[in-house]
KENU-575240 format. One record per atom (N, C-alpha, C): atom name; residue in three letters; x, y, z; residue number from 1. Coordinates in Angstrom, 1 decimal, m for minus. Each point is the difference from the previous one (the first is absolute). Layout:
KENU-575240
+-------+--------+--------+--------+--------+-----+
! atome ! residu !     px !     py !     pz ! num !
+-------+--------+--------+--------+--------+-----+
!    CA !    ALA !      X !      Y !      Z ! NUM !
...
+-------+--------+--------+--------+--------+-----+
***
This chain:
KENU-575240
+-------+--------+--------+--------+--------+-----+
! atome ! residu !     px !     py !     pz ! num !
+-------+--------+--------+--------+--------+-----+
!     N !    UNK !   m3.1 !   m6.8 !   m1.9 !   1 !
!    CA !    UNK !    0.2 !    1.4 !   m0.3 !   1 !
!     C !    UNK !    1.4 !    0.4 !    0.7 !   1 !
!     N !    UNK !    0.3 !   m0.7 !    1.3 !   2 !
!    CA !    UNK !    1.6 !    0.3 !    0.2 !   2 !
!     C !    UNK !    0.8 !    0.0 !   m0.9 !   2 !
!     N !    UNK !   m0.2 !   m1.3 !   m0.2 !   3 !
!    CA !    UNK !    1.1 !   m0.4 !   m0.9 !   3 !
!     C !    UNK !    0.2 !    1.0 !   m1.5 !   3 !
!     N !    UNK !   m0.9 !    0.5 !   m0.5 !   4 !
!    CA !    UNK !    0.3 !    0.8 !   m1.2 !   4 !
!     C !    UNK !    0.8 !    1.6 !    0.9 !   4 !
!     N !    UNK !   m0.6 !    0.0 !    1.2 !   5 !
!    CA !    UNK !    0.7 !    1.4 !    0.5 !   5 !
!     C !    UNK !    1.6 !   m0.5 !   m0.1 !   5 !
!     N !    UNK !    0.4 !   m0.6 !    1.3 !   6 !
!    CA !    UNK !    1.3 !   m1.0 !   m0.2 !   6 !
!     C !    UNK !    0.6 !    0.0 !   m1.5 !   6 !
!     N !    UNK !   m0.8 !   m0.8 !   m1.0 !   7 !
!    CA !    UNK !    0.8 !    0.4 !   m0.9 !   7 !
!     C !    UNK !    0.4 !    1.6 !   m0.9 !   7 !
!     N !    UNK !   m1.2 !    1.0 !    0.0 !   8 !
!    CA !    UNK !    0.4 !    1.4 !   m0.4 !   8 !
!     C !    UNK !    1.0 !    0.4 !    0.8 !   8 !
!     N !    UNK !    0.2 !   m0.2 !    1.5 !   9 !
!    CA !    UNK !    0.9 !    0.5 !    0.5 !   9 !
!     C !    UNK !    1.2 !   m0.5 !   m0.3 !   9 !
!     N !    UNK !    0.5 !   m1.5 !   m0.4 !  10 !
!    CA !    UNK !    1.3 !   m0.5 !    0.2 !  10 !
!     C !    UNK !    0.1 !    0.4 !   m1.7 !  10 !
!     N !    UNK !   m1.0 !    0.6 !   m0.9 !  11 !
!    CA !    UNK !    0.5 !    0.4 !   m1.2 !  11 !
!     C !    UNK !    0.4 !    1.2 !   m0.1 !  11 !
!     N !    UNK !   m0.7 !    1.0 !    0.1 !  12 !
!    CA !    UNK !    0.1 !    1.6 !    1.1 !  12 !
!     C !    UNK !    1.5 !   m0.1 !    0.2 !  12 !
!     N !    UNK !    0.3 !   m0.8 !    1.3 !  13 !
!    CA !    UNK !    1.7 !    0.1 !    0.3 !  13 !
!     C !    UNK !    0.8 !   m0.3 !   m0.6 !  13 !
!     N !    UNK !   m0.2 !   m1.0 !   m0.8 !  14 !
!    CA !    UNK !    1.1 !   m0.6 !   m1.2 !  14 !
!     C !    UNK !    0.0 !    0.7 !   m1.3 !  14 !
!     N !    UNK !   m1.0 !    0.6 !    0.1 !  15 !
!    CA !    UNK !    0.0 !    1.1 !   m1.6 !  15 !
!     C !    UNK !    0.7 !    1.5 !    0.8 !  15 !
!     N !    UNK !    0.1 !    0.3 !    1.4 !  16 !
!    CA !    UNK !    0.8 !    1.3 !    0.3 !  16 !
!     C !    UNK !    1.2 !   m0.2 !    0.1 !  16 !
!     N !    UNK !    0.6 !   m1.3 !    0.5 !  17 !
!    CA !    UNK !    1.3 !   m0.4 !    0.2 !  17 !
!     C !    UNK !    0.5 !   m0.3 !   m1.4 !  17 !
!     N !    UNK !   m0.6 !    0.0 !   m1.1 !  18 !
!    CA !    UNK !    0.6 !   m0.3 !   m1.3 !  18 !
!     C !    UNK !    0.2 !    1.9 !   m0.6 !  18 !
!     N !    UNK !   m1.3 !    0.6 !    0.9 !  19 !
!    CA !    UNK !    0.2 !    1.3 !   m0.9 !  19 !
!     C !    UNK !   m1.1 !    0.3 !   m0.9 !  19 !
!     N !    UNK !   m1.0 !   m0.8 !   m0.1 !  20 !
!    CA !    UNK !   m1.5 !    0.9 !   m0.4 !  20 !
!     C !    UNK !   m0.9 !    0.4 !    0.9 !  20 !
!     N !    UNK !    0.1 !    1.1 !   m0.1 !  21 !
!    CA !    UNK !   m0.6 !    0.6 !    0.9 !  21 !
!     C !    UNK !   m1.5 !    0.1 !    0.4 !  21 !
!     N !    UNK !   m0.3 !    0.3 !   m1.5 !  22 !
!    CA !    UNK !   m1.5 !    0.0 !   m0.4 !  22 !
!     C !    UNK !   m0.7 !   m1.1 !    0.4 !  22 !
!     N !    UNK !    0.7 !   m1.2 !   m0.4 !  23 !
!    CA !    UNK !   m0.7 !   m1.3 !   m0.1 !  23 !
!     C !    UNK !    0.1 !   m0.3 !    1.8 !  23 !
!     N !    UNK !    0.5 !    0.7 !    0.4 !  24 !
!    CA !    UNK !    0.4 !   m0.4 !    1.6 !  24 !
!     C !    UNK !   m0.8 !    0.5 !    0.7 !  24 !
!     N !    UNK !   m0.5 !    1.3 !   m0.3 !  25 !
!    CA !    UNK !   m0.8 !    0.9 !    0.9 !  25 !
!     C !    UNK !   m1.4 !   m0.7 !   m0.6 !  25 !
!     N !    UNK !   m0.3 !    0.2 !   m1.0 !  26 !
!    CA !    UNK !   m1.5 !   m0.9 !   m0.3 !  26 !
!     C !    UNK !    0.1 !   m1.4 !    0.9 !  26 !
!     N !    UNK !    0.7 !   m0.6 !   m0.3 !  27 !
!    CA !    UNK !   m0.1 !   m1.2 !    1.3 !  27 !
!     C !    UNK !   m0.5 !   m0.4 !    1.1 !  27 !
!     N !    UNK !    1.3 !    1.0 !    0.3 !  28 !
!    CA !    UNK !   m0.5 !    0.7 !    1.5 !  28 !
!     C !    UNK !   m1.4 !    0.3 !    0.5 !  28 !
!     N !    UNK !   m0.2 !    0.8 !   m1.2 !  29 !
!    CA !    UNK !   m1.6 !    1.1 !    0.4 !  29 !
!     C !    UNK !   m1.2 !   m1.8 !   m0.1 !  29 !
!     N !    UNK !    0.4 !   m0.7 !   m0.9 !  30 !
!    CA !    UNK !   m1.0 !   m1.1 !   m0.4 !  30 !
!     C !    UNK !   m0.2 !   m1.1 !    1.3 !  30 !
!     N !    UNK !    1.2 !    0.3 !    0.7 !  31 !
!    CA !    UNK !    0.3 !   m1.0 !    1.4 !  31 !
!     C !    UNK !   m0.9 !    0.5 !    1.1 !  31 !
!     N !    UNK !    0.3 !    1.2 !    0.2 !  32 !
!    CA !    UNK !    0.2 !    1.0 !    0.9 !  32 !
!     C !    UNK !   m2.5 !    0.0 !    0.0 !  32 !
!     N !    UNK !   m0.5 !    0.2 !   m1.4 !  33 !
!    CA !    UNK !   m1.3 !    0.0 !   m0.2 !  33 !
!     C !    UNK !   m0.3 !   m1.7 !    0.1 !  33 !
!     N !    UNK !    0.3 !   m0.7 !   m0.3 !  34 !
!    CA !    UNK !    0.0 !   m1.4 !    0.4 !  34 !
!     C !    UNK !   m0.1 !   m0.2 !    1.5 !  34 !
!     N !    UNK !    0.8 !   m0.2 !    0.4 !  35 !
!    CA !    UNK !    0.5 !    0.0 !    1.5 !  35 !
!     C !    UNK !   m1.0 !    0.7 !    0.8 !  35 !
!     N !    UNK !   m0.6 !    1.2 !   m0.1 !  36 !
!    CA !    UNK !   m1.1 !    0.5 !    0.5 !  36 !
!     C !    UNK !   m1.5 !   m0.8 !   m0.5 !  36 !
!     N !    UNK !   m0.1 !   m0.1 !   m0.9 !  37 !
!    CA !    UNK !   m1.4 !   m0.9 !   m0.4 !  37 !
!     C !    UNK !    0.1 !   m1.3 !    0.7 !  37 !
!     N !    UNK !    1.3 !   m0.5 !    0.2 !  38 !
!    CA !    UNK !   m0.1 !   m1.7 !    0.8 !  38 !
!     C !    UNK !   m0.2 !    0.8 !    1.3 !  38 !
!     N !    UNK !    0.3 !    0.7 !    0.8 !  39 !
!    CA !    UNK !    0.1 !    0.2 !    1.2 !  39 !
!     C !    UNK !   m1.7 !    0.5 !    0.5 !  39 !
!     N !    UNK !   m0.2 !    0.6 !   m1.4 !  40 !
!    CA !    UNK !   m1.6 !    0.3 !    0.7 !  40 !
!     C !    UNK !   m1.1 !   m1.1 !   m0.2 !  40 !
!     N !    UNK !    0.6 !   m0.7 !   m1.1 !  41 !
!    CA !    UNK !   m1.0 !   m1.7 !    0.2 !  41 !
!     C !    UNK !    0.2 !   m0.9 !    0.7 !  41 !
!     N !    UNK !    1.0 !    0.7 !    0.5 !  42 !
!    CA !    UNK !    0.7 !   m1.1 !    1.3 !  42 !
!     C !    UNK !   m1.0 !    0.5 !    1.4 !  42 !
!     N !    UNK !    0.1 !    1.2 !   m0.2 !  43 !
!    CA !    UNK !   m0.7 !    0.3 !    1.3 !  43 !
!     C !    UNK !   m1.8 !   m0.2 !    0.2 !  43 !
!     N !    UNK !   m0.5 !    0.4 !   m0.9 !  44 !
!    CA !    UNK !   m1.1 !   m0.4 !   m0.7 !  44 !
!     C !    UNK !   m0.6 !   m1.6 !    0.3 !  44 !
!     N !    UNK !    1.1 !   m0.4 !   m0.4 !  45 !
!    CA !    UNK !   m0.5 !   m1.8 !    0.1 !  45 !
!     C !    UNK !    0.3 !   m0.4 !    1.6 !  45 !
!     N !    UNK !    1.4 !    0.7 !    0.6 !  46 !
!    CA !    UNK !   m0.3 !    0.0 !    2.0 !  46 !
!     C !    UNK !   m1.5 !    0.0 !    0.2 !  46 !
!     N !    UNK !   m0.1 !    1.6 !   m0.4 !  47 !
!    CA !    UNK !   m1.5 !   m0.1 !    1.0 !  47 !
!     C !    UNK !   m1.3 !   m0.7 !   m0.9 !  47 !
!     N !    UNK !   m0.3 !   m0.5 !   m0.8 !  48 !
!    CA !    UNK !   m0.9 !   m0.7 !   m0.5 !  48 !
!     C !    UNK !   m0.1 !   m1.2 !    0.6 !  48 !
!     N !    UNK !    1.3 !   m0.7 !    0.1 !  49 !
!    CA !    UNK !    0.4 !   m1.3 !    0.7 !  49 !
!     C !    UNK !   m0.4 !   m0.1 !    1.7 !  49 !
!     N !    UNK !    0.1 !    0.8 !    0.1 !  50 !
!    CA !    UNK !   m0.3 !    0.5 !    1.8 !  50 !
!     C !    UNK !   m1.3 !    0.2 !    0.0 !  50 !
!     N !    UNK !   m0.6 !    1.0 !   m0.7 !  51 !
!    CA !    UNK !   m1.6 !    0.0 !    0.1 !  51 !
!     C !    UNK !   m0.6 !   m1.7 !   m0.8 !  51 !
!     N !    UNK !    0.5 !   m0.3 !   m0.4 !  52 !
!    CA !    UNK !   m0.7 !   m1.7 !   m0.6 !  52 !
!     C !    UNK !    0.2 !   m0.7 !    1.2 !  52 !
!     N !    UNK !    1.4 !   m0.1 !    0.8 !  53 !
!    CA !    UNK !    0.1 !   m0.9 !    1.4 !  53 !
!     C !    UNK !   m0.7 !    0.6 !    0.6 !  53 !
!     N !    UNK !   m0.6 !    1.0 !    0.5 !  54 !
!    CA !    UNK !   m0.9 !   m0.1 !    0.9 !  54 !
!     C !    UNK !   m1.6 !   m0.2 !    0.1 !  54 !
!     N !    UNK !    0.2 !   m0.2 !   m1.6 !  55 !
!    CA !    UNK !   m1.6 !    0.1 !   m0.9 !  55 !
!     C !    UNK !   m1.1 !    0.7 !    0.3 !  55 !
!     N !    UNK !    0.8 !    1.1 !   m0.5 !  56 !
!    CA !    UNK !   m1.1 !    1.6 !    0.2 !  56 !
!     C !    UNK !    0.1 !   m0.2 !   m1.7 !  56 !
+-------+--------+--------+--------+--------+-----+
***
């Protein structure tokens, strides 16, 4: 799931530095909601992993 963020974002930038705007800011916003969903299954899966090592 990084990796699809990583890539909206390096397309986001390359589509503003060319001058589409639209297609840049949707990017962005697709990265930007990405990037938040890995961070919270990221954190999610910390503490699950932590409550399994200590086998509660």
């Amino acid at each position: 799931m990084l990796h699809y963020t990583l890539v909206f974002l390096v397309l986001g930038l390359i589509a503003a530095l060319l001058g589409f705007t639209g297609i840049a800011g949707a990017s962005i916003e697709i990265a930007k909601v990405l990037f938040f969903v890995f961070l919270v299954l990221f954190v999610v899966s910390l503490v699950m992993g932590r409550r399994r090592s200590r086998g509660i």
